[in-house]
TORVOTI-883128 format. One line per 2 residues: number of its first residue (from 0); their letters; for each residue x, y, z of N, C-alpha, C, CB. Coordinates in nm, 2 decimals. Glycine has a CB too. Example, Ala and Ser with C-alpha at 12.3 -4.5 7.8 and 13.67 -1.06 7.14 Angstrom:
REM TORVOTI-883128
0 = as = 1.32:-0.57:0.78:1.23:-0.45:0.78:1.32:-0.33:0.78:1.13:-0.45:0.90; 1.28:-0.22:0.71:1.37:-0.11:0.71:1.29:0.00:0.79:1.41:-0.06:0.57
//
This chain:
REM TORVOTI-883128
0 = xx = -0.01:-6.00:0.54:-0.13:-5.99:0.62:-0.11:-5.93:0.76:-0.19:-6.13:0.63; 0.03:-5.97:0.80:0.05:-5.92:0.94:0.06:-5.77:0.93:0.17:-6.00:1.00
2 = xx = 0.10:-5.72:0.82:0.16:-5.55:0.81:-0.02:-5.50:0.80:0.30:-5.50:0.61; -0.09:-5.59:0.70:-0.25:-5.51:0.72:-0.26:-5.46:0.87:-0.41:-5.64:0.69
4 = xx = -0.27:-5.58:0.95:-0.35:-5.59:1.03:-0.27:-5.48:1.13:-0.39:-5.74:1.06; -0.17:-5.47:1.14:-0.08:-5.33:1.27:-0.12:-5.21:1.18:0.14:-5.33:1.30
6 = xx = -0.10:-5.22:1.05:-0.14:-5.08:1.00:-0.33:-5.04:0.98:-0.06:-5.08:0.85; -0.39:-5.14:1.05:-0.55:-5.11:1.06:-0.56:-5.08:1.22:-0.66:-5.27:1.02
8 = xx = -0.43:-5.19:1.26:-0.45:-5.14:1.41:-0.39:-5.03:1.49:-0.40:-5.24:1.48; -0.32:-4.98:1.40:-0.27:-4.83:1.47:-0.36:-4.78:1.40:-0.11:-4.74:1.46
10 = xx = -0.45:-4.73:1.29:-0.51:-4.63:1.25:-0.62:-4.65:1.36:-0.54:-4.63:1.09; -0.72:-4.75:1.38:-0.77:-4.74:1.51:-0.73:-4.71:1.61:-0.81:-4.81:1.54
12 = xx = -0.64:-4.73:1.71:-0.60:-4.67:1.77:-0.60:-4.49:1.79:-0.52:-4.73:1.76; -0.54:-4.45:1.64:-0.53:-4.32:1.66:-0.68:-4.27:1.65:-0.42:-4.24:1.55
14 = xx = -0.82:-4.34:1.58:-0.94:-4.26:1.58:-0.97:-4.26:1.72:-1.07:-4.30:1.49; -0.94:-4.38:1.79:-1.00:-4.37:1.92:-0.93:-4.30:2.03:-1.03:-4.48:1.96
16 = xx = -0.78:-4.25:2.03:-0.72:-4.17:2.08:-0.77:-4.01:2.09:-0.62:-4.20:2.01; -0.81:-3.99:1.95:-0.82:-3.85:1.84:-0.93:-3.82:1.89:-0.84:-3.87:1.66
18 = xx = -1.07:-3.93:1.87:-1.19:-3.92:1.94:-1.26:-3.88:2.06:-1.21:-3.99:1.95; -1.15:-3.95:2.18:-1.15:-3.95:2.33:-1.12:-3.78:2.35:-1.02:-4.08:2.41
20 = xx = -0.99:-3.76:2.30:-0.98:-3.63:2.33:-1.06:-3.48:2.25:-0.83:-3.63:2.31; -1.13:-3.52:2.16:-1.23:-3.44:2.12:-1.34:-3.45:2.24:-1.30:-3.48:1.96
22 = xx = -1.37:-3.54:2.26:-1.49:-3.55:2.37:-1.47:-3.52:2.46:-1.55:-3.66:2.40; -1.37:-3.47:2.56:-1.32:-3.44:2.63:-1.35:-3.26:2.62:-1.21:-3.52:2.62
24 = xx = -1.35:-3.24:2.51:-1.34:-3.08:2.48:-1.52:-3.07:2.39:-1.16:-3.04:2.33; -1.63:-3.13:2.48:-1.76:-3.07:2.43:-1.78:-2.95:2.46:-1.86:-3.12:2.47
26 = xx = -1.76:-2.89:2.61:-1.84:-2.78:2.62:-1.74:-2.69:2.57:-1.90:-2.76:2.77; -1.80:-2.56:2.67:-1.72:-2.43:2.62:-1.60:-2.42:2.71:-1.81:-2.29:2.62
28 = xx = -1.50:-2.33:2.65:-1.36:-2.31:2.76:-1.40:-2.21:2.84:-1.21:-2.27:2.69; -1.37:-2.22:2.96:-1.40:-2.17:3.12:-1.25:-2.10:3.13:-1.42:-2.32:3.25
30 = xx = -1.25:-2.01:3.19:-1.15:-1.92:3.28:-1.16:-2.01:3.40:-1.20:-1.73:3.31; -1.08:-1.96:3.49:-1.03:-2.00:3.61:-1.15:-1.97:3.67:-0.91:-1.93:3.68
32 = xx = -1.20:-1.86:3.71:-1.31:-1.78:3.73:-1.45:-1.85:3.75:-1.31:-1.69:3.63; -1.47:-1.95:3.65:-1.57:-1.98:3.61:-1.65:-1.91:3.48:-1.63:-1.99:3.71
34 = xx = -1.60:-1.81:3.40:-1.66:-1.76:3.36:-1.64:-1.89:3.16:-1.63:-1.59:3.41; -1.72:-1.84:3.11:-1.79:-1.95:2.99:-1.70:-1.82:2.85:-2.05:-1.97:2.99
36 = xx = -1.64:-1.93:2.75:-1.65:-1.83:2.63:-1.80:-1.82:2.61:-1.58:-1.89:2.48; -1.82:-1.72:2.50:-1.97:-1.71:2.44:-1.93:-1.64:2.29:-2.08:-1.60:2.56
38 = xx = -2.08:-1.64:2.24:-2.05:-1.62:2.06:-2.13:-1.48:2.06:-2.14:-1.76:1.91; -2.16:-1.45:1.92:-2.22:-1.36:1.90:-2.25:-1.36:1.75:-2.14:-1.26:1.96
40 = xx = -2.38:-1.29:1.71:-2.39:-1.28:1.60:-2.40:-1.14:1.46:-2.47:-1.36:1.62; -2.26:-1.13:1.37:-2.23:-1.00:1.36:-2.36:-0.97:1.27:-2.07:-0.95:1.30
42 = xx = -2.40:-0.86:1.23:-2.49:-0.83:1.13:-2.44:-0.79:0.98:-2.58:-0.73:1.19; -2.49:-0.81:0.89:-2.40:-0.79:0.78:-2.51:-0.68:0.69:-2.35:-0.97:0.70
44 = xx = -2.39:-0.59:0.57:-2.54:-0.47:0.51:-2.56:-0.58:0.38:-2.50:-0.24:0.45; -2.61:-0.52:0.31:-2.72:-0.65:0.19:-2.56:-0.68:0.10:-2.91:-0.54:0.03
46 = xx = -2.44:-0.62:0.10:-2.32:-0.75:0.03:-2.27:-0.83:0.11:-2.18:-0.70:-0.02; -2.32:-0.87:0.22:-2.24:-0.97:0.32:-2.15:-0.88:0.42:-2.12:-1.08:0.23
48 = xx = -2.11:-0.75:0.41:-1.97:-0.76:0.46:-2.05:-0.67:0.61:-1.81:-0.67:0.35; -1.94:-0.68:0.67:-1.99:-0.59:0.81:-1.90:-0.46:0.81:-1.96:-0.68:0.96
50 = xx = -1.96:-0.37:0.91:-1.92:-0.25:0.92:-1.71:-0.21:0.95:-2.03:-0.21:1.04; -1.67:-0.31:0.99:-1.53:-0.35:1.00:-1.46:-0.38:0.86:-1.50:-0.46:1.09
52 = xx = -1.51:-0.47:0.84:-1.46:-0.48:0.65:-1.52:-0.40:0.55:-1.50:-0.63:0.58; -1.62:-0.30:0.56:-1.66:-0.18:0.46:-1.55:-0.08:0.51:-1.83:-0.11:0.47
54 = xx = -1.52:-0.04:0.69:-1.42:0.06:0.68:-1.29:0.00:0.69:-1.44:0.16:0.79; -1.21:-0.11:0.63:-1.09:-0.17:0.60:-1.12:-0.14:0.43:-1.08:-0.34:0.66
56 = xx = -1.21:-0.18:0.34:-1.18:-0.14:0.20:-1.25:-0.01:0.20:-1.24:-0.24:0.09; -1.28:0.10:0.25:-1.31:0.24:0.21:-1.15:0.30:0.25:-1.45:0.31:0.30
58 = xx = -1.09:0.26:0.37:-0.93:0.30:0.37:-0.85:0.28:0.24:-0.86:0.20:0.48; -0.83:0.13:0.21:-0.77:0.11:0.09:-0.82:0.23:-0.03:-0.82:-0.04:0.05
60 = xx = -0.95:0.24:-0.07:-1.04:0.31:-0.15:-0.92:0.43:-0.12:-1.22:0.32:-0.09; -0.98:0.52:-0.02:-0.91:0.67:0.02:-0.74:0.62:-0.01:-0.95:0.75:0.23
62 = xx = -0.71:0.55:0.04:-0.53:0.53:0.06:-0.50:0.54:-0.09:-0.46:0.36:0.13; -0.58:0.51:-0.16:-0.50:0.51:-0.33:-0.61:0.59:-0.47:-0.48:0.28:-0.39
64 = xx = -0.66:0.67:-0.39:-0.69:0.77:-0.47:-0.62:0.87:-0.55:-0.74:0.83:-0.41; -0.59:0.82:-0.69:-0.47:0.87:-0.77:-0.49:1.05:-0.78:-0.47:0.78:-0.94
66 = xx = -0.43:1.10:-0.69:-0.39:1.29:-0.72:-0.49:1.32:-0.60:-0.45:1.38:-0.90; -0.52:1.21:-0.48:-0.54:1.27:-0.35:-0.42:1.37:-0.24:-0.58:1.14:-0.28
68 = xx = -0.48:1.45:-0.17:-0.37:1.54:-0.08:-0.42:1.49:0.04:-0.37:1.72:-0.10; -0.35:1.47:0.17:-0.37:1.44:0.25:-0.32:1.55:0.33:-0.35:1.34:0.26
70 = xx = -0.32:1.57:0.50:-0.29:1.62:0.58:-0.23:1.52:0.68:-0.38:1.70:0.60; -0.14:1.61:0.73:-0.05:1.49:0.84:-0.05:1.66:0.98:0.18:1.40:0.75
72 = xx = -0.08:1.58:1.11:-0.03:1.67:1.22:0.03:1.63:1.29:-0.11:1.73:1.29; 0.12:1.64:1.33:0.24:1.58:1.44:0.16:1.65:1.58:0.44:1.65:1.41
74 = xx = 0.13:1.59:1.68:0.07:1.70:1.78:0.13:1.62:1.93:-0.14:1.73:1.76; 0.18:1.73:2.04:0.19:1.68:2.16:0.05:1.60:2.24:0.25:1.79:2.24
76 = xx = 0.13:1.48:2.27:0.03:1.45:2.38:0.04:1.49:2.49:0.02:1.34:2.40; 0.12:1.58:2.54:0.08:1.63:2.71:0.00:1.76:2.63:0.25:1.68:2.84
78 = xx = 0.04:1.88:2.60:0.00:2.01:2.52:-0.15:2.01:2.37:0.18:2.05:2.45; -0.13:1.91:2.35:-0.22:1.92:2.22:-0.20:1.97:2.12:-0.33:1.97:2.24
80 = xx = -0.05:2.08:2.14:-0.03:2.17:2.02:0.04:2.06:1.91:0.09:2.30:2.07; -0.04:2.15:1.81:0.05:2.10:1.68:0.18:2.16:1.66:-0.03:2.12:1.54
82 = xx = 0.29:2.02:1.66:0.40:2.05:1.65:0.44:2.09:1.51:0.45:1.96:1.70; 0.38:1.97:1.38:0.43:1.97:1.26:0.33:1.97:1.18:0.52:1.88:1.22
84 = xx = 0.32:2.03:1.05:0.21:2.04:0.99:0.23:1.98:0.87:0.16:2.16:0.99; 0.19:1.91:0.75:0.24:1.91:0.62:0.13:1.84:0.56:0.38:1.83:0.60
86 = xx = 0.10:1.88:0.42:0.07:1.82:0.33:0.13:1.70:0.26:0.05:1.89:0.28; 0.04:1.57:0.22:0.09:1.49:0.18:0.02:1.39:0.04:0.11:1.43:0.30
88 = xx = 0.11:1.41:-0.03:0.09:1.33:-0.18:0.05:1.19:-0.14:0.25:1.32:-0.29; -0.11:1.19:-0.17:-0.11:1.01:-0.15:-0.09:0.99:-0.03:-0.02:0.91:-0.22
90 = xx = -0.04:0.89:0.02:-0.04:0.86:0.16:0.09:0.84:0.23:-0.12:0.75:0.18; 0.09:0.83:0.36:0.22:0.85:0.44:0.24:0.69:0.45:0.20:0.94:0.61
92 = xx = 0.36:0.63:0.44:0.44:0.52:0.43:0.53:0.49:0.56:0.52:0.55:0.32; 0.51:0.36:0.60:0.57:0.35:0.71:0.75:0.26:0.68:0.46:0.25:0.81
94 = xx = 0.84:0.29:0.70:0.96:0.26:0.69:0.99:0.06:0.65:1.01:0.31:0.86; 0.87:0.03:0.71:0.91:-0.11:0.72:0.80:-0.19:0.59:0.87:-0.18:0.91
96 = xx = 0.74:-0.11:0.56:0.67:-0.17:0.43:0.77:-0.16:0.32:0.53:-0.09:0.39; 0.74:-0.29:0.25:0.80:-0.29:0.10:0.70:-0.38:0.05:0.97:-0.35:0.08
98 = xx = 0.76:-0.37:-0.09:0.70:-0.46:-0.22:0.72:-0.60:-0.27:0.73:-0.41:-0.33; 0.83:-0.60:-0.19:0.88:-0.75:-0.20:0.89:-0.85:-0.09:1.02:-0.74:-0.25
100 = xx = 0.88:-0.97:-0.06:0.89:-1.05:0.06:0.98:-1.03:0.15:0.91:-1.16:0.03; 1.01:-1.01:0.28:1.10:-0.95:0.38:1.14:-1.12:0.39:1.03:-0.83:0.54
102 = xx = 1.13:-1.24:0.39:1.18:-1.39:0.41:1.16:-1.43:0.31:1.13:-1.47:0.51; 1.26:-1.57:0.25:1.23:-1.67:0.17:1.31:-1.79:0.23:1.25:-1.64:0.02
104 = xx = 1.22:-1.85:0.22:1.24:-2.03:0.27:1.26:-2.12:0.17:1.10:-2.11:0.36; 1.42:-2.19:0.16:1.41:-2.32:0.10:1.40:-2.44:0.15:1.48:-2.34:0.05
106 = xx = 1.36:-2.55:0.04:1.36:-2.70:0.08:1.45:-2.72:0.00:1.24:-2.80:0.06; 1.59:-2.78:0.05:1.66:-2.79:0.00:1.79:-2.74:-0.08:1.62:-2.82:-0.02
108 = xx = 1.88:-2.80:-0.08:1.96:-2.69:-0.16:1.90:-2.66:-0.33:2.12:-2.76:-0.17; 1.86:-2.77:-0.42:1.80:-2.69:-0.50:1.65:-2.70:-0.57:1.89:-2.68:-0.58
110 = xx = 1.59:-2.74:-0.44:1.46:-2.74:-0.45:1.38:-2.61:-0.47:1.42:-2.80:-0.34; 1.25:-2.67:-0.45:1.16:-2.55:-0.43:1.16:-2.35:-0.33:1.06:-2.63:-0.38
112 = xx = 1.14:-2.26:-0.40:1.13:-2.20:-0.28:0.99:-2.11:-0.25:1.25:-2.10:-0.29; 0.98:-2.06:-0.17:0.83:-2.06:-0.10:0.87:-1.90:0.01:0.80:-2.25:0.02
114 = xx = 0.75:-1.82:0.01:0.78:-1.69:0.04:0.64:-1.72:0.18:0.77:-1.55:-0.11; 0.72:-1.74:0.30:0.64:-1.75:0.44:0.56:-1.57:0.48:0.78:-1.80:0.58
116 = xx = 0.57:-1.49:0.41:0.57:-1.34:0.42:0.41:-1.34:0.35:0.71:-1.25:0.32; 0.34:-1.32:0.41:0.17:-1.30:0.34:0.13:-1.20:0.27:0.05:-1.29:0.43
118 = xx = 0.13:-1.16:0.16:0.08:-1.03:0.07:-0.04:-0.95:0.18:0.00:-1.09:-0.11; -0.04:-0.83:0.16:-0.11:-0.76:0.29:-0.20:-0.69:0.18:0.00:-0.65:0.43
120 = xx = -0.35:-0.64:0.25:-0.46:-0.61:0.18:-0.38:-0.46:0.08:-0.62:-0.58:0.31; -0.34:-0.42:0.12:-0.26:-0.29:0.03:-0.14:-0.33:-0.09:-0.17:-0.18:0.15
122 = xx = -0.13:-0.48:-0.09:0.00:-0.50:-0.16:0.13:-0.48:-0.17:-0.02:-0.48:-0.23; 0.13:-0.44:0.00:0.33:-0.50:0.06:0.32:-0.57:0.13:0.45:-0.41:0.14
124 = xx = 0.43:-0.59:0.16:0.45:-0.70:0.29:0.55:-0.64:0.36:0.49:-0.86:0.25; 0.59:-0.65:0.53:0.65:-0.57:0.60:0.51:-0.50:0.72:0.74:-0.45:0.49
126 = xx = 0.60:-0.46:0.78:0.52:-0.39:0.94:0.50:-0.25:0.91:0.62:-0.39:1.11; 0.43:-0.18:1.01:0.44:-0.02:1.04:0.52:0.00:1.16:0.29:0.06:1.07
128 = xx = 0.58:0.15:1.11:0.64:0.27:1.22:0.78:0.22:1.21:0.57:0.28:1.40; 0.80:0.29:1.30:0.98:0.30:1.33:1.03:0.45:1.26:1.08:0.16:1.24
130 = xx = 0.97:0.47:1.13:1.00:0.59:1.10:0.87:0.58:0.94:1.20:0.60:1.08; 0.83:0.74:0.94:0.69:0.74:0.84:0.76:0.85:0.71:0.49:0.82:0.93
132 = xx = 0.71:0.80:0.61:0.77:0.93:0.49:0.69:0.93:0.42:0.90:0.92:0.41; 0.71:1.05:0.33:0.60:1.10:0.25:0.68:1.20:0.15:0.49:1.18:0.34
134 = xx = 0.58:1.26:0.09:0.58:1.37:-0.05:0.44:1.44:0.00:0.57:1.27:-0.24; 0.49:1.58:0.01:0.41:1.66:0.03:0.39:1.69:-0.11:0.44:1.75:0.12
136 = xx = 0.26:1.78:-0.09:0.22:1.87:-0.28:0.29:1.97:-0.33:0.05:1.96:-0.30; 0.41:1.96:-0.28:0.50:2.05:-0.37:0.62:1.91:-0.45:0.62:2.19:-0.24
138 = xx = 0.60:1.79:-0.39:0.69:1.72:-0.42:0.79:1.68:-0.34:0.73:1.75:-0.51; 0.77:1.73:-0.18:0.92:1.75:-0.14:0.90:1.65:-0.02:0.99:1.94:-0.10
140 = xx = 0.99:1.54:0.01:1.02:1.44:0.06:1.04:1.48:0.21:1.11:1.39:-0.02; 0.97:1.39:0.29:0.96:1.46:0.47:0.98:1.29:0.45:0.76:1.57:0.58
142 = xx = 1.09:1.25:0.58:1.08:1.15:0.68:1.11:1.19:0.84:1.18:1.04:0.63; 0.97:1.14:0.90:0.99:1.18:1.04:0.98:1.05:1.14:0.87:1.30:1.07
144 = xx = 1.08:1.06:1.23:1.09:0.96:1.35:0.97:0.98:1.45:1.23:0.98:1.43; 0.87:0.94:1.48:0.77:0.94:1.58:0.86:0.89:1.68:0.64:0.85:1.56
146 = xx = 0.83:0.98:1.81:0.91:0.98:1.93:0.81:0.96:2.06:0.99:1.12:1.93; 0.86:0.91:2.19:0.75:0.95:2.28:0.66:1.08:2.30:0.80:0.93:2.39
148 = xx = 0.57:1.08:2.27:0.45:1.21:2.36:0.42:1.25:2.22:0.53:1.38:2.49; 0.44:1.20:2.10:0.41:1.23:2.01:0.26:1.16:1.90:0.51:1.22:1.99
150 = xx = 0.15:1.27:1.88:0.03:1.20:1.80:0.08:1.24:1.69:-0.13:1.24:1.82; 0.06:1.10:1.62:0.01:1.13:1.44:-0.11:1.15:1.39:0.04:1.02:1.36
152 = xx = -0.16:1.25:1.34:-0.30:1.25:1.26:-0.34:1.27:1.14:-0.36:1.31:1.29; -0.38:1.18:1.04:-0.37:1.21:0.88:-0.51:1.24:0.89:-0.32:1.07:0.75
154 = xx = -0.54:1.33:0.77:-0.68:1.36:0.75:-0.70:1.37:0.61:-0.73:1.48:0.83; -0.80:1.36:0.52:-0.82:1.39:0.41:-0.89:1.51:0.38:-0.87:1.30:0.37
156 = xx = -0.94:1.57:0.51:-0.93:1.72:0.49:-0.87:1.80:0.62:-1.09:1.77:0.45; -0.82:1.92:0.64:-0.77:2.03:0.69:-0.83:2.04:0.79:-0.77:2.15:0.61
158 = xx = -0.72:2.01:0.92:-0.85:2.04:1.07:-0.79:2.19:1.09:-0.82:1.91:1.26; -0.91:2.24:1.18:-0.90:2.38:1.25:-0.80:2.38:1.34:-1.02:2.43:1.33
160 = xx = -0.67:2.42:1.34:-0.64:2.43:1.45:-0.57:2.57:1.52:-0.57:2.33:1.45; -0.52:2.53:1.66:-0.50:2.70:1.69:-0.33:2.77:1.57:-0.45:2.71:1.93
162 = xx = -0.25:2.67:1.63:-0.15:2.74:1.57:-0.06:2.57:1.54:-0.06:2.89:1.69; 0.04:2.63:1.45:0.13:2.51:1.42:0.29:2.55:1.46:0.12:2.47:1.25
164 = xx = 0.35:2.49:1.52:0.51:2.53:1.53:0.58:2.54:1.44:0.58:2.46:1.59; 0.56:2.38:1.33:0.68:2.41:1.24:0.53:2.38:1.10:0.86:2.26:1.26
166 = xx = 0.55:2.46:1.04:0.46:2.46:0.87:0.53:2.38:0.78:0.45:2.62:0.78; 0.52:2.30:0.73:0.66:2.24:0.65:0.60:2.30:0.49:0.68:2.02:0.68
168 = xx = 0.48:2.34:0.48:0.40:2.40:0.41:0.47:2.54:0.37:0.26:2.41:0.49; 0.50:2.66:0.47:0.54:2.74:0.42:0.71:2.77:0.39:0.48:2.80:0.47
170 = xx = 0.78:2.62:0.37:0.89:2.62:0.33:0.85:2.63:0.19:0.97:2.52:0.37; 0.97:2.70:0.08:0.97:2.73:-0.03:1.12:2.70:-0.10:0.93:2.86:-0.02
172 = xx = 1.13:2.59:-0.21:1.19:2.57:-0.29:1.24:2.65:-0.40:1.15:2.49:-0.30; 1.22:2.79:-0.37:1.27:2.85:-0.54:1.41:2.90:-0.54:1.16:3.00:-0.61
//
């Protein structure tokens, strides 16, 4: 009876602990400033989703368009000139994506194991950059290091531009 009554009496304790400090946190959180969080309400088109999640699955959509060509421009950011030019099979790949979990966590020596690594909306897991690669439409394998002063730009269609430095296009395999 005595074990009831400490184990009724700490669980009270903790609601009224748990309680006090929720009530404590009614209003909204304040900056130093005085200034207030505040909400907002997004608008959604007639499937629910909003304009951020239609252009997150129209990416996916274009990213895996089986026998799409893409364009890639390497271009200076001080100059604007396009440094590198290439066509690209499907889409450009960042170094640090893979297909398989980059961590796995056990309990135990031969317990359970459990992959802390979250499957990502494209179906790898791993980060971008450090280094991007590709297959252009001849088949031929480009990995390039993005460096300072350097823009990347993929396009699904061909921009105008003035001139390109290096064509990786009019290299020829025969």
């Amino acid at each position: 009876m005595k074990k009831l009554f400490l184990l009724l009496s700490c669980c009270l304790a903790f609601i009224v602990l748990t309680s006090e400090s929720c009530e404590g946190k009614q209003g909204k959180d304040k900056s130093r400033s005085g200034v207030e969080e505040t909400t907002t309400t997004v608008e959604t088109d007639l499937n629910g989703k909003t304009i951020e999640q239609n252009n997150i699955i129209n990416r996916l959509a274009e990213d895996n368009k089986p026998g799409s060509i893409k364009h890639l421009y390497v271009m200076s950011a001080y100059s604007g000139d396009v440094l590198i030019y290439s066509t690209v099979k499907g889409k450009v790949t960042s170094s640090g994506k893979r297909i398989s979990p980059t961590q796995e966590a056990r309990k135990g020596d031969y317990e359970e194991t459990w992959n802390p690594d979250m499957i990502q909306d494209d179906g790898t897991y791993g980060s971008s950059v450090e280094y991007i690669y590709w297959w252009d439409s001849k088949g031929i394998f480009h990995q390039h290091y993005p460096t300072g002063g350097q823009i990347i730009h993929i396009s699904n269609q061909p921009l105008a531009v003035k001139s390109v430095t290096l064509n990786l296009e009019l290299n020829t395999t025969e």
